[in-house]
N, CA, C and O atoms as a Maestro MAE file, in Angstrom:
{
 s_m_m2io_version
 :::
 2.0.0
}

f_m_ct {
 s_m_title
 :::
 protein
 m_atom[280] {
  # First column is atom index #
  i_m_mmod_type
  r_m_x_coord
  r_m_y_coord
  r_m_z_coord
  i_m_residue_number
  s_m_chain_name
  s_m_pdb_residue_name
  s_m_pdb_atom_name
  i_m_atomic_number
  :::
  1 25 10.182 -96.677 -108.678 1 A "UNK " " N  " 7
  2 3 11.463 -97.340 -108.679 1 A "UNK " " CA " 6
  3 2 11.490 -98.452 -107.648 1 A "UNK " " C  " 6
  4 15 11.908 -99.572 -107.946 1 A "UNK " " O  " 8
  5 25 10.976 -98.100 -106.248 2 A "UNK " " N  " 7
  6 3 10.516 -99.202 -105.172 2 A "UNK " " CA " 6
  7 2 9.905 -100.156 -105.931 2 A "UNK " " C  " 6
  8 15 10.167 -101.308 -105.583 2 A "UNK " " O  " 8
  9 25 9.176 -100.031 -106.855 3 A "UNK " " N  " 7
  10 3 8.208 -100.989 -107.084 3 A "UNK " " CA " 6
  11 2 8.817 -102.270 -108.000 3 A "UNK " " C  " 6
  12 15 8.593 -103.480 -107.982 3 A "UNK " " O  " 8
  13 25 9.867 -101.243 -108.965 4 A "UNK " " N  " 7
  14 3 10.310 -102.591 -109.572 4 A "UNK " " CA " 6
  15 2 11.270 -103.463 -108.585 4 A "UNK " " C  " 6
  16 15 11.376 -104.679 -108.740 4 A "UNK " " O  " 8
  17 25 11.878 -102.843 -107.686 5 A "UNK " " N  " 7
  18 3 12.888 -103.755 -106.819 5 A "UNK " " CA " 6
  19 2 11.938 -104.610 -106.221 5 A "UNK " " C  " 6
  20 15 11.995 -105.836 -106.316 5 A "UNK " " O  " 8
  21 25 10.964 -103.918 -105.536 6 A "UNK " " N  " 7
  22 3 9.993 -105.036 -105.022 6 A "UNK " " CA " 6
  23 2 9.377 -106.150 -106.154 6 A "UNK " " C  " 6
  24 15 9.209 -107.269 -105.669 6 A "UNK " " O  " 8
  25 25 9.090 -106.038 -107.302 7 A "UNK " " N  " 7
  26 3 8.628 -107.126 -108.564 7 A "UNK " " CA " 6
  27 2 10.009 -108.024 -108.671 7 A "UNK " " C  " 6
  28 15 9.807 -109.221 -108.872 7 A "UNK " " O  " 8
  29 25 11.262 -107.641 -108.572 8 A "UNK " " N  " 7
  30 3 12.329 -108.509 -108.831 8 A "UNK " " CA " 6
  31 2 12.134 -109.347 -107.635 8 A "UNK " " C  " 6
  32 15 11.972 -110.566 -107.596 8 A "UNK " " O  " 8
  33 25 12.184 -108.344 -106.489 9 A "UNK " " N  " 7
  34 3 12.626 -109.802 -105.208 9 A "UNK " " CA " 6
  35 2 11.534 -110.432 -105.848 9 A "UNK " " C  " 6
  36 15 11.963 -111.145 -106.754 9 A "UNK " " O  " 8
  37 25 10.104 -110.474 -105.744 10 A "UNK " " N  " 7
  38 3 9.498 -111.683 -105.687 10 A "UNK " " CA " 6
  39 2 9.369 -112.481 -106.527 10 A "UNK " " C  " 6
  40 15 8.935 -113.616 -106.327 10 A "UNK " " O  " 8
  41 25 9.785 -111.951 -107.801 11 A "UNK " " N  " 7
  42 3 10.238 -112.543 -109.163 11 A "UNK " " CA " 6
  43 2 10.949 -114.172 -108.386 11 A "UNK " " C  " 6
  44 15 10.563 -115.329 -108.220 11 A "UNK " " O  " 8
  45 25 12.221 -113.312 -108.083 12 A "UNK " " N  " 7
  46 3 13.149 -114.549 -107.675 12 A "UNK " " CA " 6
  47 2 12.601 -115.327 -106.183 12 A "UNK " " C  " 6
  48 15 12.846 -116.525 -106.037 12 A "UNK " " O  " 8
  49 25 12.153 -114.867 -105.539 13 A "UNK " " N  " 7
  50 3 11.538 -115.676 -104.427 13 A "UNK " " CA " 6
  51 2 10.091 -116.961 -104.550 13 A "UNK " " C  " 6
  52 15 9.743 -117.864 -103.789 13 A "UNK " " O  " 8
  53 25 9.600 -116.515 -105.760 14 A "UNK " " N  " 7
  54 3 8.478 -116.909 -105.648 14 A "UNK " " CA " 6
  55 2 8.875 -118.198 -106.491 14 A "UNK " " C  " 6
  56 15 9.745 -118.299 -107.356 14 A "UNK " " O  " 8
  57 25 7.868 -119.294 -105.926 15 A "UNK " " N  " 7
  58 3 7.837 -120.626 -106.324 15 A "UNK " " CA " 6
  59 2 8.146 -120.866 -107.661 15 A "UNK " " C  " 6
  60 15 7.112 -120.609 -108.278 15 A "UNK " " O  " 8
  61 25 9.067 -121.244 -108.494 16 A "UNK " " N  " 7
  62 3 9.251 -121.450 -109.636 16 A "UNK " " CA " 6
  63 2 9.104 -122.503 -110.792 16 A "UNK " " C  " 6
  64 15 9.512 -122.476 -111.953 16 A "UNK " " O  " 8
  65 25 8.337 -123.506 -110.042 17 A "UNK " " N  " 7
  66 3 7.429 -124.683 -110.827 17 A "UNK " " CA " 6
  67 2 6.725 -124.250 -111.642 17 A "UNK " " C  " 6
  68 15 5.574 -124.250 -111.204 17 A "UNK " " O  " 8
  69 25 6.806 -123.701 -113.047 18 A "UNK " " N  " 7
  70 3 5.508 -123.471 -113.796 18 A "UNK " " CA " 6
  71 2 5.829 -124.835 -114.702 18 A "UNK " " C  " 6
  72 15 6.860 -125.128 -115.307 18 A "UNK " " O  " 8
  73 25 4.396 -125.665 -114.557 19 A "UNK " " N  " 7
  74 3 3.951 -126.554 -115.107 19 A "UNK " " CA " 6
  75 2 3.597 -126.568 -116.055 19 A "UNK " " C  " 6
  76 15 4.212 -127.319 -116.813 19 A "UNK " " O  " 8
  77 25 2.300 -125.709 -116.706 20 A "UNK " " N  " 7
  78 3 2.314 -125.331 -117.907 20 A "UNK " " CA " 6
  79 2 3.132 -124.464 -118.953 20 A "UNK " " C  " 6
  80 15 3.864 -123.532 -118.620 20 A "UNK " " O  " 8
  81 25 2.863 -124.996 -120.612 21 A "UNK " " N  " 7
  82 3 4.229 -123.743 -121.305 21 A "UNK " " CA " 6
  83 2 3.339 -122.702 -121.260 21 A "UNK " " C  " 6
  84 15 4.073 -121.723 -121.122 21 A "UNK " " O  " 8
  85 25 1.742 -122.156 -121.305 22 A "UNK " " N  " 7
  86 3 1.826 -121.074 -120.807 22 A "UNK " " CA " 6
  87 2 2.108 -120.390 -119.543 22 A "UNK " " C  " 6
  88 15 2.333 -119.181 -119.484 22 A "UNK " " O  " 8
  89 25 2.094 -121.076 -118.663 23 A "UNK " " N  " 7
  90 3 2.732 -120.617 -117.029 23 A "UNK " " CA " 6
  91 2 4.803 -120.015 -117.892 23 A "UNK " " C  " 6
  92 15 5.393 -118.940 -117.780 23 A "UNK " " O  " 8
  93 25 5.046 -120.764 -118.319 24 A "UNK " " N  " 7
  94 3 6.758 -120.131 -118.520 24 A "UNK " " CA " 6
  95 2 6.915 -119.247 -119.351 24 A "UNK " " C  " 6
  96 15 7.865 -118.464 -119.357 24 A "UNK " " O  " 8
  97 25 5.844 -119.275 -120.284 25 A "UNK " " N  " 7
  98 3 5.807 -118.085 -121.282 25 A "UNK " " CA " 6
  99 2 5.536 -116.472 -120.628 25 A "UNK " " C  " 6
  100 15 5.785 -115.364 -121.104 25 A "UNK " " O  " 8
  101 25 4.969 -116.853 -119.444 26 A "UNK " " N  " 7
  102 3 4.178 -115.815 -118.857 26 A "UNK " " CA " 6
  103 2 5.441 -115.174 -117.953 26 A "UNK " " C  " 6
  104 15 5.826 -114.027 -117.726 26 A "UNK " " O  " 8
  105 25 5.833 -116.365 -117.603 27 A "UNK " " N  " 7
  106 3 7.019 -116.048 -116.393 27 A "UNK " " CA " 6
  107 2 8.634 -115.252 -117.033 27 A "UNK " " C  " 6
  108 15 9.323 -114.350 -116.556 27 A "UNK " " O  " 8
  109 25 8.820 -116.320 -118.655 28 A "UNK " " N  " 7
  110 3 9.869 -115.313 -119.145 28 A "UNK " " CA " 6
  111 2 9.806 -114.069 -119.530 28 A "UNK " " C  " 6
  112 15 10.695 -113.223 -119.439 28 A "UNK " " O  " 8
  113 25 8.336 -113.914 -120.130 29 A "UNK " " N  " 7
  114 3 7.914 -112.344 -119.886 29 A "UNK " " CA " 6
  115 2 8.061 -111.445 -119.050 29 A "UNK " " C  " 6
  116 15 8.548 -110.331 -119.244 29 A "UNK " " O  " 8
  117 25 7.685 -111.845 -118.168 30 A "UNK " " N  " 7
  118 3 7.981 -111.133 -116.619 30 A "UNK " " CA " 6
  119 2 8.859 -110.722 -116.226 30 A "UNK " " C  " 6
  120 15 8.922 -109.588 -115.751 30 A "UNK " " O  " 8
  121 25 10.231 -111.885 -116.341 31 A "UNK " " N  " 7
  122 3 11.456 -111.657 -116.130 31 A "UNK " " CA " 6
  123 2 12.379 -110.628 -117.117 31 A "UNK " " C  " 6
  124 15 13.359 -109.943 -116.823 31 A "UNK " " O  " 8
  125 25 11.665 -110.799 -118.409 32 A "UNK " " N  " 7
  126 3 12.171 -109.587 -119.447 32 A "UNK " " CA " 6
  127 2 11.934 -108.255 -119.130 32 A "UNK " " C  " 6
  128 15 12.622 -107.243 -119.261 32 A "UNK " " O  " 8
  129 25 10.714 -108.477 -118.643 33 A "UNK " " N  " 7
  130 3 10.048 -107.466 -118.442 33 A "UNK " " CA " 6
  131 2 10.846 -106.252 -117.342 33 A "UNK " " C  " 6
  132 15 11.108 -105.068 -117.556 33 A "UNK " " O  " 8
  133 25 11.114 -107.211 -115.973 34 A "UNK " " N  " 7
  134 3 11.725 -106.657 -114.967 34 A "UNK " " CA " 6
  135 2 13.250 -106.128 -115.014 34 A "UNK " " C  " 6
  136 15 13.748 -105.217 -114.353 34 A "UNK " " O  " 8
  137 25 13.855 -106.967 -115.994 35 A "UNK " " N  " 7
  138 3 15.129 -106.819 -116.625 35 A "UNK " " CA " 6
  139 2 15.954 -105.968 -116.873 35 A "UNK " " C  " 6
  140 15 17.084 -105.713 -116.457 35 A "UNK " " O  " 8
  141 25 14.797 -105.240 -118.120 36 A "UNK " " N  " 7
  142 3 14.851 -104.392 -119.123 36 A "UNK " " CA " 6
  143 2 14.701 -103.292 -117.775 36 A "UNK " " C  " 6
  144 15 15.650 -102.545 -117.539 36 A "UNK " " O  " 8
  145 25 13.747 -103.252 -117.113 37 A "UNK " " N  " 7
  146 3 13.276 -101.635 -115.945 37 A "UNK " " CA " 6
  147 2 14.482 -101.751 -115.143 37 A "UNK " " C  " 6
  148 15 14.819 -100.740 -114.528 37 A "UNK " " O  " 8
  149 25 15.064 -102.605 -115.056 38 A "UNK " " N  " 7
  150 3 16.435 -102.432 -114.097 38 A "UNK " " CA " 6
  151 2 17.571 -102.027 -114.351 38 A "UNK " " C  " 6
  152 15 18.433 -101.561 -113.606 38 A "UNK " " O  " 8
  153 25 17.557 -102.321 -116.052 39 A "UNK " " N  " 7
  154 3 18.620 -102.241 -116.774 39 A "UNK " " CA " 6
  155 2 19.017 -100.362 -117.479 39 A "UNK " " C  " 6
  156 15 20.022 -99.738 -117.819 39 A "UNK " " O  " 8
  157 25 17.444 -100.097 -117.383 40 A "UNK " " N  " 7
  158 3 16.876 -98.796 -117.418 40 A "UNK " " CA " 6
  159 2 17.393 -97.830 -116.285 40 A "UNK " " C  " 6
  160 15 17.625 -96.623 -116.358 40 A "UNK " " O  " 8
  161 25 17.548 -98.971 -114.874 41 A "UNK " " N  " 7
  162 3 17.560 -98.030 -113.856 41 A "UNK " " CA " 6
  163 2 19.160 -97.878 -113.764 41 A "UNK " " C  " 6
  164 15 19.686 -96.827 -113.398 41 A "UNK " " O  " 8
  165 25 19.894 -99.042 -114.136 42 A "UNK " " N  " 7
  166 3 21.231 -99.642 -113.906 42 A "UNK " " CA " 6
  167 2 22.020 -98.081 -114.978 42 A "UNK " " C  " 6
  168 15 23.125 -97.601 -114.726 42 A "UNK " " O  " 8
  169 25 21.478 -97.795 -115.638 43 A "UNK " " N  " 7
  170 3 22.318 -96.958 -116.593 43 A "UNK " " CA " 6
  171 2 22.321 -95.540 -116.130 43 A "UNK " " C  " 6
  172 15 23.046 -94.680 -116.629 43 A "UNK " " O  " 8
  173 25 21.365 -95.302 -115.021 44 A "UNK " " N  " 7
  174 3 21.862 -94.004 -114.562 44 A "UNK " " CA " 6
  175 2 22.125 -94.030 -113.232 44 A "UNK " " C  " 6
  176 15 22.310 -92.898 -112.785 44 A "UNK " " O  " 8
  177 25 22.235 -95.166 -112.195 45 A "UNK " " N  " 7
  178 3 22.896 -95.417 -110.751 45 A "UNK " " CA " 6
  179 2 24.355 -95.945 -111.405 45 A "UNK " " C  " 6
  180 15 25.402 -95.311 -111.268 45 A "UNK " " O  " 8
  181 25 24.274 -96.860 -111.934 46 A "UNK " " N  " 7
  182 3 25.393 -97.308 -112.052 46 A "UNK " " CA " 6
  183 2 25.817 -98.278 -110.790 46 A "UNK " " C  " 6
  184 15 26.997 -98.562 -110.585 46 A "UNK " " O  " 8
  185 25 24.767 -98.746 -109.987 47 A "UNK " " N  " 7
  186 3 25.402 -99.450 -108.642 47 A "UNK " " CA " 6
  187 2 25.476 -101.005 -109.157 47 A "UNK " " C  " 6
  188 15 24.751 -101.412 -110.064 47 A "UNK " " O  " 8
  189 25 26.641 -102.009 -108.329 48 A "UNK " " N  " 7
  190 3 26.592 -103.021 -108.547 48 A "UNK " " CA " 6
  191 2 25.971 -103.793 -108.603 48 A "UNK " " C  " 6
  192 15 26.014 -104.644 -109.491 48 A "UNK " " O  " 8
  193 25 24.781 -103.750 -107.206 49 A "UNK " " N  " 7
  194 3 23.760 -104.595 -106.413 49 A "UNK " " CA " 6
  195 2 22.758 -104.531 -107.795 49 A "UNK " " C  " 6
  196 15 22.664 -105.575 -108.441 49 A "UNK " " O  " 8
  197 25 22.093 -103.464 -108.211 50 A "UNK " " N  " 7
  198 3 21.198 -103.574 -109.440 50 A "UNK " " CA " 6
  199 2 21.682 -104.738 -110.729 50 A "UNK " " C  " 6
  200 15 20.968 -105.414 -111.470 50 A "UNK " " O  " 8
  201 25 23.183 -104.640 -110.630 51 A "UNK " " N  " 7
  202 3 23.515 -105.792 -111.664 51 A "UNK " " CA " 6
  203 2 23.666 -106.493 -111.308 51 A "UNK " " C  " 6
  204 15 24.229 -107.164 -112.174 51 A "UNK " " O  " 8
  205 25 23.568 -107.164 -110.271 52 A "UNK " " N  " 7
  206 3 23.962 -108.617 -109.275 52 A "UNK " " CA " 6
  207 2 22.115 -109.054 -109.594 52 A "UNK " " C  " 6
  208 15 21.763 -109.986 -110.318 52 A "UNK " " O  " 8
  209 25 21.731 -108.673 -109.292 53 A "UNK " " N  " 7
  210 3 20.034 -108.400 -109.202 53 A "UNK " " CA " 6
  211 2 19.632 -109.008 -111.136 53 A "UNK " " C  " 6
  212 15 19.033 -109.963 -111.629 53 A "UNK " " O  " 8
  213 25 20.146 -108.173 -111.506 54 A "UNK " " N  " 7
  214 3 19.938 -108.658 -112.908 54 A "UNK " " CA " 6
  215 2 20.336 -109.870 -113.323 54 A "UNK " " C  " 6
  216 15 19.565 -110.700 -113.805 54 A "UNK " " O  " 8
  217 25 21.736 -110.063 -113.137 55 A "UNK " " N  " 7
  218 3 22.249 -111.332 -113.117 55 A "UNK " " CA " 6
  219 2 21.380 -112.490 -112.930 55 A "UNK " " C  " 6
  220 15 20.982 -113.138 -113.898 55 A "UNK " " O  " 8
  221 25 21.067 -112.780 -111.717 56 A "UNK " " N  " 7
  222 3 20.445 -113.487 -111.282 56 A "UNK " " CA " 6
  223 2 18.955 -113.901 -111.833 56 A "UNK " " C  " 6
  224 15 18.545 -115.062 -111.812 56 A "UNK " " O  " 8
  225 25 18.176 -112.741 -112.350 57 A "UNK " " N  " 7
  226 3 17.252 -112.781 -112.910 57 A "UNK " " CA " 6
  227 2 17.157 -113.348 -114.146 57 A "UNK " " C  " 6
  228 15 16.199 -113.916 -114.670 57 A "UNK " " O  " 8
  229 25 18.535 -113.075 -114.659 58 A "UNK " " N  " 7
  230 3 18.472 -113.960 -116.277 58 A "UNK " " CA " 6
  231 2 18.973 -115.177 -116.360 58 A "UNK " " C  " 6
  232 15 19.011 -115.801 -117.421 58 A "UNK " " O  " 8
  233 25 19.443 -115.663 -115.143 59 A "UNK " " N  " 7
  234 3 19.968 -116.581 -114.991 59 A "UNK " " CA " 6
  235 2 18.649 -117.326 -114.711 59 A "UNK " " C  " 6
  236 15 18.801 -118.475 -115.126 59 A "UNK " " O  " 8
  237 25 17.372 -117.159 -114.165 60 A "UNK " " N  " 7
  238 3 16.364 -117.467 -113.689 60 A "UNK " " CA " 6
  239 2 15.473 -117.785 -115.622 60 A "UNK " " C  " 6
  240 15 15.194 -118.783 -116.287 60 A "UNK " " O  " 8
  241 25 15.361 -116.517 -115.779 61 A "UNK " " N  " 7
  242 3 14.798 -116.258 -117.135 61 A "UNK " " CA " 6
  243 2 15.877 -117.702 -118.078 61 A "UNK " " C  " 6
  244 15 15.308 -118.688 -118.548 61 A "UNK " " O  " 8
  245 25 16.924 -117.568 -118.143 62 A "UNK " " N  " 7
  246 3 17.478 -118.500 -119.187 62 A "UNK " " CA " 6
  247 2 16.847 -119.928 -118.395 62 A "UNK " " C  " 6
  248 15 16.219 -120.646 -119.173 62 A "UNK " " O  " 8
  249 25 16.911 -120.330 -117.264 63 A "UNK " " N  " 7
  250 3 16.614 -121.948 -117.084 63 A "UNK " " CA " 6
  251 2 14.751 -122.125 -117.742 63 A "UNK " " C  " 6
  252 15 14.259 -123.187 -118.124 63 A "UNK " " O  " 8
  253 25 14.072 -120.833 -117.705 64 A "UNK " " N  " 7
  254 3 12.285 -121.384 -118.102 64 A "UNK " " CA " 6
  255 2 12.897 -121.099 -119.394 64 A "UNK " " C  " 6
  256 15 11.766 -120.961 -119.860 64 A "UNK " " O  " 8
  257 25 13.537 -120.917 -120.252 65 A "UNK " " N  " 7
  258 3 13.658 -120.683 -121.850 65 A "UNK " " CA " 6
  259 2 14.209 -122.139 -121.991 65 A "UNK " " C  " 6
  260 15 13.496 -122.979 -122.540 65 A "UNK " " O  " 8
  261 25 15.167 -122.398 -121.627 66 A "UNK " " N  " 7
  262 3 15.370 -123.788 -121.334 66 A "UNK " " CA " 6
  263 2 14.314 -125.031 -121.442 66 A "UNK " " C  " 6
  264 15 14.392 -126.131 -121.989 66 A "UNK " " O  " 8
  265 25 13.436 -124.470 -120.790 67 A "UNK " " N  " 7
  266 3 12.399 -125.569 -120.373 67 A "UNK " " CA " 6
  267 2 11.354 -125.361 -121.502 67 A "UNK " " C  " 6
  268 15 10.655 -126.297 -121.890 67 A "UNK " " O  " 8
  269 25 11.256 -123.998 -122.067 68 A "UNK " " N  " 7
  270 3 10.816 -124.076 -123.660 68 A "UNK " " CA " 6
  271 2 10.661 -124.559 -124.646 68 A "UNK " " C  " 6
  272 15 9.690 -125.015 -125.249 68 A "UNK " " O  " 8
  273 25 12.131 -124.412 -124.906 69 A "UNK " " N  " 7
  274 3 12.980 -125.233 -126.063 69 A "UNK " " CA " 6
  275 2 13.057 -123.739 -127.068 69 A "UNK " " C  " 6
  276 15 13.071 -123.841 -128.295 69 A "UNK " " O  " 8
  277 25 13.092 -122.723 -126.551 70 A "UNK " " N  " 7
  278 3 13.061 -121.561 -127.651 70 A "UNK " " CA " 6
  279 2 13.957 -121.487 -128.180 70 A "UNK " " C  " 6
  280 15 14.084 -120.637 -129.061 70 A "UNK " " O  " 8
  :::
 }
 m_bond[279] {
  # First column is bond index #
  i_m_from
  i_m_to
  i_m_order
  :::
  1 1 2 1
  2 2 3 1
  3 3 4 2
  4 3 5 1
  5 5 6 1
  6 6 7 1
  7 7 8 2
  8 7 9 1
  9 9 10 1
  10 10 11 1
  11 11 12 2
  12 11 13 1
  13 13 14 1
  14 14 15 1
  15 15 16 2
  16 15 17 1
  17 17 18 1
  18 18 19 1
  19 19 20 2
  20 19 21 1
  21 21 22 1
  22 22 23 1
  23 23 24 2
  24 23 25 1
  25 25 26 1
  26 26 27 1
  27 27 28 2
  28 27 29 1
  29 29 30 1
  30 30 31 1
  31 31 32 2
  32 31 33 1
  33 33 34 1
  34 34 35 1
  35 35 36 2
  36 35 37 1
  37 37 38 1
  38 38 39 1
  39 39 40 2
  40 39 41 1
  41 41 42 1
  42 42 43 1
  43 43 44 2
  44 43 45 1
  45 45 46 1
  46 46 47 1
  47 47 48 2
  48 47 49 1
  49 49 50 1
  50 50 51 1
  51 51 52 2
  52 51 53 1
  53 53 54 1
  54 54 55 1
  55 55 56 2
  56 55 57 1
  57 57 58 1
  58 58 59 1
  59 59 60 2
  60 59 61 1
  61 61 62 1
  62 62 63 1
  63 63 64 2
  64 63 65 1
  65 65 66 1
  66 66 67 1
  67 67 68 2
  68 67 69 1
  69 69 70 1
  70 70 71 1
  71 71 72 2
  72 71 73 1
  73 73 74 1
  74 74 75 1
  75 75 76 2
  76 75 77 1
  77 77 78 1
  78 78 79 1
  79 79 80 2
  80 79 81 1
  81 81 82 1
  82 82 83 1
  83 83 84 2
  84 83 85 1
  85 85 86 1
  86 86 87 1
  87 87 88 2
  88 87 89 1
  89 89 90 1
  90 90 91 1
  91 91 92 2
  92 91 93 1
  93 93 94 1
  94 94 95 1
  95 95 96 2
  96 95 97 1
  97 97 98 1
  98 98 99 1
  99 99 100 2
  100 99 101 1
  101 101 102 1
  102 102 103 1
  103 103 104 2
  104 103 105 1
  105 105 106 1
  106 106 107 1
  107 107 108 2
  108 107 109 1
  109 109 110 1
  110 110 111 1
  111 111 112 2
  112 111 113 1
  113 113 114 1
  114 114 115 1
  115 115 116 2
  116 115 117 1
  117 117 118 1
  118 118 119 1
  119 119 120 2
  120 119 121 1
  121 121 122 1
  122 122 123 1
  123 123 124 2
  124 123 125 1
  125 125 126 1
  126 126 127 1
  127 127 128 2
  128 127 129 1
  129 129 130 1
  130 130 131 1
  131 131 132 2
  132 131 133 1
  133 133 134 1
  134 134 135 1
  135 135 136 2
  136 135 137 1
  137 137 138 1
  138 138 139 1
  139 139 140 2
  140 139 141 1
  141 141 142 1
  142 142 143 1
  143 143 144 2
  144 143 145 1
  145 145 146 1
  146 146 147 1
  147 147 148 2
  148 147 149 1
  149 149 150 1
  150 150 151 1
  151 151 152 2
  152 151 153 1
  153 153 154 1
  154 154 155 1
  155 155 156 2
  156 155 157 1
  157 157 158 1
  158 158 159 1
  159 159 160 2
  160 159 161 1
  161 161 162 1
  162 162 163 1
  163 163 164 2
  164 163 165 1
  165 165 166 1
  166 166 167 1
  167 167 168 2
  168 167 169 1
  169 169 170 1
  170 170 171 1
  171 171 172 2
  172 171 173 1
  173 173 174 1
  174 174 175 1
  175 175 176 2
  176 175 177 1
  177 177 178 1
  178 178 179 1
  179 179 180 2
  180 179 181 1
  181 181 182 1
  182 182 183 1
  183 183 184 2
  184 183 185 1
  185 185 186 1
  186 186 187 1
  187 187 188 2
  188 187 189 1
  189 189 190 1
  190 190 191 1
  191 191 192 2
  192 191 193 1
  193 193 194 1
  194 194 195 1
  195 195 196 2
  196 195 197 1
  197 197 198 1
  198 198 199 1
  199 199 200 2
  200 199 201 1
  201 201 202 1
  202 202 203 1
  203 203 204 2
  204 203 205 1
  205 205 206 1
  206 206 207 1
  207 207 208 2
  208 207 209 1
  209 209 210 1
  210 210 211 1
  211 211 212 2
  212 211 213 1
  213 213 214 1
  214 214 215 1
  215 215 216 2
  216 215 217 1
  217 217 218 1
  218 218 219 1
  219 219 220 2
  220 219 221 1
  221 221 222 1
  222 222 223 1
  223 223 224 2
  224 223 225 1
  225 225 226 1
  226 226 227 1
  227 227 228 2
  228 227 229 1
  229 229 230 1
  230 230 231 1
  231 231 232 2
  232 231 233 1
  233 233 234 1
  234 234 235 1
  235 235 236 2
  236 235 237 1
  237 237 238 1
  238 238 239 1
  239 239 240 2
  240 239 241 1
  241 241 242 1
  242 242 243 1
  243 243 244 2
  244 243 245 1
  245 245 246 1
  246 246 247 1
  247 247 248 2
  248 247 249 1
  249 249 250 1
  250 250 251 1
  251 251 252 2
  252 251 253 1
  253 253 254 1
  254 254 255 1
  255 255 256 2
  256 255 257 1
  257 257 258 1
  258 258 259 1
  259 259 260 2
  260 259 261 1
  261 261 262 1
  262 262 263 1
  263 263 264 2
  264 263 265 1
  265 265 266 1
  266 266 267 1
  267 267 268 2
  268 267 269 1
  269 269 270 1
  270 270 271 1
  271 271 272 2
  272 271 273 1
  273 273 274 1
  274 274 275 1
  275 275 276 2
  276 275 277 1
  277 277 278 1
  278 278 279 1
  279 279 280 2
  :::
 }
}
């Protein structure tokens, strides 16, 4: 469970220039990826911070879909 909180922070911390469309393909994956395990976790804590957390992440995830054109 540590582990996915730790994959989100750096999700959102980490440099977010992907240059190539496979670099964003890789990255919206990621972000689905982390999403979905939070969203997993979100349904039996029920705490806010996990959905603030999410938030943010798809908000991250929607700007590289963006940059897609999906």
């Amino acid at each position: 469970m540590d582990d996915i909180f730790a994959r989100a922070d750096e999700f959102e911390t980490k440099k977010t220039t992907f240059k190539t469309r496979s670099e964003r393909i890789i990255a919206s994956r990621e972000a689905k990826e982390i999403i979905l395990s939070l969203n997993e976790i979100y349904k039996v804590d029920q705490k806010q911070d996990i959905m603030d957390q999410m938030k943010r992440i798809t908000v991250l995830k929607r700007k590289i879909e963006k940059r897609l054109n999906l």
